[in-house]
C-alpha positions in Angstrom: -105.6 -88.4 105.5 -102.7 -87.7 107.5 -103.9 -88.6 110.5 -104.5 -91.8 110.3 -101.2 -92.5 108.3 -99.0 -91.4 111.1 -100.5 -93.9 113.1 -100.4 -96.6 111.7 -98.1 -98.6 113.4 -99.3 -97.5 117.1 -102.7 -99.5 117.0 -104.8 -101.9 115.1 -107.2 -100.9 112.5 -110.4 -102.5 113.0 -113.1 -102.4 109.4 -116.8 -102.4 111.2 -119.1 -103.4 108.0 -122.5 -101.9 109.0 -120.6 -99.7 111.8 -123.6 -97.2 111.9 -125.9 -99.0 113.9 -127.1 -101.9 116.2 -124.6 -104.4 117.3 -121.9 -103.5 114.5 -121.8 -99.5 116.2 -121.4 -101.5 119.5 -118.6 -103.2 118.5 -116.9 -99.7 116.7 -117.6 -98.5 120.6 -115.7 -101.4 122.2 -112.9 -101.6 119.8 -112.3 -97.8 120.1 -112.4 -97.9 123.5 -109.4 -100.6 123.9 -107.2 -98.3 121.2 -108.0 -99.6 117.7 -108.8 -97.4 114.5 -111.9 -97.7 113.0 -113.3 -97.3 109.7 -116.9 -97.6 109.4 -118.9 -98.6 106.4 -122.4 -97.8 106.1 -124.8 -97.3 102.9 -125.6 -94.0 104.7 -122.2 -91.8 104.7 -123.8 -89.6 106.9 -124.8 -92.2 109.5 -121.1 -93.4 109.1 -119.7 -90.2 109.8 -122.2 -89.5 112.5 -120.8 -92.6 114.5 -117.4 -92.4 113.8 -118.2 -88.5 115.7 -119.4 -90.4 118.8 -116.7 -92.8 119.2 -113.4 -92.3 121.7 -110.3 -91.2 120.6 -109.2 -90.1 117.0 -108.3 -90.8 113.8 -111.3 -92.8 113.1 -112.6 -92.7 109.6 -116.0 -93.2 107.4 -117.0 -95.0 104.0 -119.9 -94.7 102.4 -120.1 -98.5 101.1 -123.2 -100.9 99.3 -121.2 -104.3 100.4 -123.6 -106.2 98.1 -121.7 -104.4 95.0 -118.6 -105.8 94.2 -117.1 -102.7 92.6 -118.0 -100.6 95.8 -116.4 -102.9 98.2 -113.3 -103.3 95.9 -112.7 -99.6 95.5 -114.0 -98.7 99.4 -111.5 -101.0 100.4 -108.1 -99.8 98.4 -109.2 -96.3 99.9 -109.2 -97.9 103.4 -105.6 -99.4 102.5 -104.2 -96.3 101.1 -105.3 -94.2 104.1 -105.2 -96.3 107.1 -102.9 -99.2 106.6 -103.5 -103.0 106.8 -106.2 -104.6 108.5 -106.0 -106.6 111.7 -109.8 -106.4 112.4 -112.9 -107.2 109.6 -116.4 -107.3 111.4 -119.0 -107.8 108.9 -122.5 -106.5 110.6 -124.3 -105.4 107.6 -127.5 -107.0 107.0 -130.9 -106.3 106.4 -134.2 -108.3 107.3 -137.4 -108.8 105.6 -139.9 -111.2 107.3 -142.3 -113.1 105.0 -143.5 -116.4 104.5 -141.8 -117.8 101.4 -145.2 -117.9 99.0 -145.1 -114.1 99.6 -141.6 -113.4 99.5 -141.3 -111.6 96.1 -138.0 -113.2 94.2 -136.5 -109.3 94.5 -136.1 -109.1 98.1 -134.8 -113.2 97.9 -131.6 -111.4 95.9 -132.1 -108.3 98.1 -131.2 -110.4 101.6 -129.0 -113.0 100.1 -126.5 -110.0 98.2 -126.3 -108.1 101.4 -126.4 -111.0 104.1 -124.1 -113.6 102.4 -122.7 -112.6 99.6 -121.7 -108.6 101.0 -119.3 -110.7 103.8 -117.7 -112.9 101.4 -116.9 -109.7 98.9 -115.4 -108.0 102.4 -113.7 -110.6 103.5 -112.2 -111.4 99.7 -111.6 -108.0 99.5 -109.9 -107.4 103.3 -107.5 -110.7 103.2 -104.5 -109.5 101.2 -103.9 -106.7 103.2 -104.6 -109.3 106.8 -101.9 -111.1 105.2 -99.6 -108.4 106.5 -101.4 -107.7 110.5 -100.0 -110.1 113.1 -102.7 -111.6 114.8 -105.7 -110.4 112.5 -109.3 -112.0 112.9 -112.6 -111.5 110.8 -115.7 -112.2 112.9 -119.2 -112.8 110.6 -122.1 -111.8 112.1 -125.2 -114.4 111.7 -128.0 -115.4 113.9 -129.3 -118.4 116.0 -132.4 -118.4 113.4 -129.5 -120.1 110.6 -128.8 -122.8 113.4 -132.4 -123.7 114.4 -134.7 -122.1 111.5 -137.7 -119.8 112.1 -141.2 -119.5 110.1 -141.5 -116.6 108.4 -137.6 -116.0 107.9 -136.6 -118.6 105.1 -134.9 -116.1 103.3 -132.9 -114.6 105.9 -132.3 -118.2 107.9 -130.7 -119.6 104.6 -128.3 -116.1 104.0 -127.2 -116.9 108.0 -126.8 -120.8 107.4 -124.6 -120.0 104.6 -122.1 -117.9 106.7 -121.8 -120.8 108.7 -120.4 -122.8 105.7 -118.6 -119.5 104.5 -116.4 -119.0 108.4 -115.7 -122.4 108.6 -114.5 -123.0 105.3 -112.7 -119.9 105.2 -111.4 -120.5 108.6 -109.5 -123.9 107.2 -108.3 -121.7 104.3 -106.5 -118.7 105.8 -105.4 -120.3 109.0 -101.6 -121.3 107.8 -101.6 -117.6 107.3 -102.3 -116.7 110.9 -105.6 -115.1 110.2 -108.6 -116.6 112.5 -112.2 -116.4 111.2 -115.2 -117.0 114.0 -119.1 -116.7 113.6 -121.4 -115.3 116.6 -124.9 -115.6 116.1 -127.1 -113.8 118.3 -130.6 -114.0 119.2 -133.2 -111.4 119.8 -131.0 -108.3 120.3 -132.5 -104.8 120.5 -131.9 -103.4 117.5 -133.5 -101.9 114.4 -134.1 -105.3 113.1 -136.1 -106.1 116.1 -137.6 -102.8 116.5 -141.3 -104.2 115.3 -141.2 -107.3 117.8 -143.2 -107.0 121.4 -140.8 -108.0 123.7 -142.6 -109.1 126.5 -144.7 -111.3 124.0 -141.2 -112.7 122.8 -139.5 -112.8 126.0 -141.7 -115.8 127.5 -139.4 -118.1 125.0 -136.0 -117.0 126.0 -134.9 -118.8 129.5 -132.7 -115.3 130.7 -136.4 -113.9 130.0 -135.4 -110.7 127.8 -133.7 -109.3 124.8 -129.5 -109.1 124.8 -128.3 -105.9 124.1 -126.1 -104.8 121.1 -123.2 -104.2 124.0 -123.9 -107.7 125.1 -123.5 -109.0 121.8 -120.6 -106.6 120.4 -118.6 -108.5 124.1 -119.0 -111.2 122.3 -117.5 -110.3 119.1 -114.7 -108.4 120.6 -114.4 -111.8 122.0 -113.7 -113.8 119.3 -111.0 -110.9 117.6 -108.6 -111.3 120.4 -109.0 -114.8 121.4 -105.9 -115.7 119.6 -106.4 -119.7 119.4 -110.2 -119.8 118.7 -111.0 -120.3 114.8 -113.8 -121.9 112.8 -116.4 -121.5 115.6 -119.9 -120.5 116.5 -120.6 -118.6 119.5 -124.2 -118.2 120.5 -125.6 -115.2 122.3 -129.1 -116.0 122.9 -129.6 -115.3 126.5 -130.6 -119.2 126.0 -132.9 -119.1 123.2 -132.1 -122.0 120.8 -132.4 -124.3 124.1 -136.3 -124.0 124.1 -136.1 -123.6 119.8 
């Protein structure tokens, strides 16, 4: 724990919620490239560790953290404050999918999606603010998807868990912003991740006007965007590649 203690005043630490994968291990990659500290949170420790090893520079740490369980993220996040230091950075990019139309949606995976989708970023972001209080120019960024602007068949579940972190940034936007502390939305489109691993993209591709899939790079750009642009606050930024125009 040293490590990270004696540097605690020489860069910003950035909290990647889901930092193990798809676009939220893009944007650990970004951040750690332009000098911040990371702590990753992952269900999987090992998948957290295993990225937090791939990433440039040091003094980068891992958390095994649920953020649908309010006790986990309470306790993950006191460790993160006791070794690291306060937070200037809160990416929540945890989120699971589970496509069904909503007569076969079984009530279990409705709580499933909604715990981990909506409710995991507002138990971060409750649990990350008192210690923003105390980082000049700190920024949360909520990761949601065009499908809670426009709607999809099939993804009623999910589309309502992104819709509501629309109502969540904005709101909490108004709330913290006498305190300095900006919070933005970005809500990609078909990226290729995990999450869109089962999708033909060719067949998919015909409906986006760039005519392909973004990238979790081209996305995590994006998201790095909105943590250092230090006079944007309660917005949605798209990254489609043009998609909700033809939705």
């Amino acid at each position: 724990m040293d490590g990270p203690a004696k540097t605690r005043g020489m860069s910003k630490l950035a909290v990647v919620c889901g930092g193990s994968r798809g676009i939220g291990r893009a944007v650990s990659r970004l951040l750690a490239e332009r000098g911040c500290r990371l702590a990753l949170l992952s269900r999987n420790e090992d998948a957290a560790r295993a990225a937090v090893a791939a990433l440039h520079g040091a003094d980068h740490v891992a958390f095994s953290c649920d953020v649908s369980k309010e006790q986990e993220v309470q306790k993950t996040f006191e460790k993160i404050q006791s070794a690291c230091g306060n937070i200037s950075y809160l990416v929540n990019a945890a989120g699971i999918n589970k496509d069904a139309l909503l007569l076969r949606t079984r009530s279990e995976d409705m709580l499933a999606l909604l715990h981990t989708n909506l409710l995991g970023s507002m138990l971060t972001c409750r649990a990350a603010l008192r210690s923003m209080l105390h980082a000049p120019g700190a920024a949360i960024v909520n990761i949601g998807s065009v499908v809670g602007l426009k709607g999809n068949a099939g993804q009623c579940v999910y589309s309502a868990g992104k819709a509501g972190l629309e109502g969540f940034t904005r709101s909490l936007a108004k709330e913290v912003a006498s305190r300095n502390i900006r919070v933005n939305l970005l809500c990609p489109g078909f990226v290729r991740t995990d999450l869109t691993g089962g999708l033909r993209e060719e067949d998919r591709a015909r409906s986006i006007p760039l005519g392909r899939f973004g990238t979790p790079e081209e996305a995590a750009q994006a998201a790095v965007f909105l943590l250092e642009a230090s006079y944007v606050t309660g917005q949605v930024l798209v990254v489609d590649g043009g998609l909700q125009l033809a939705m």
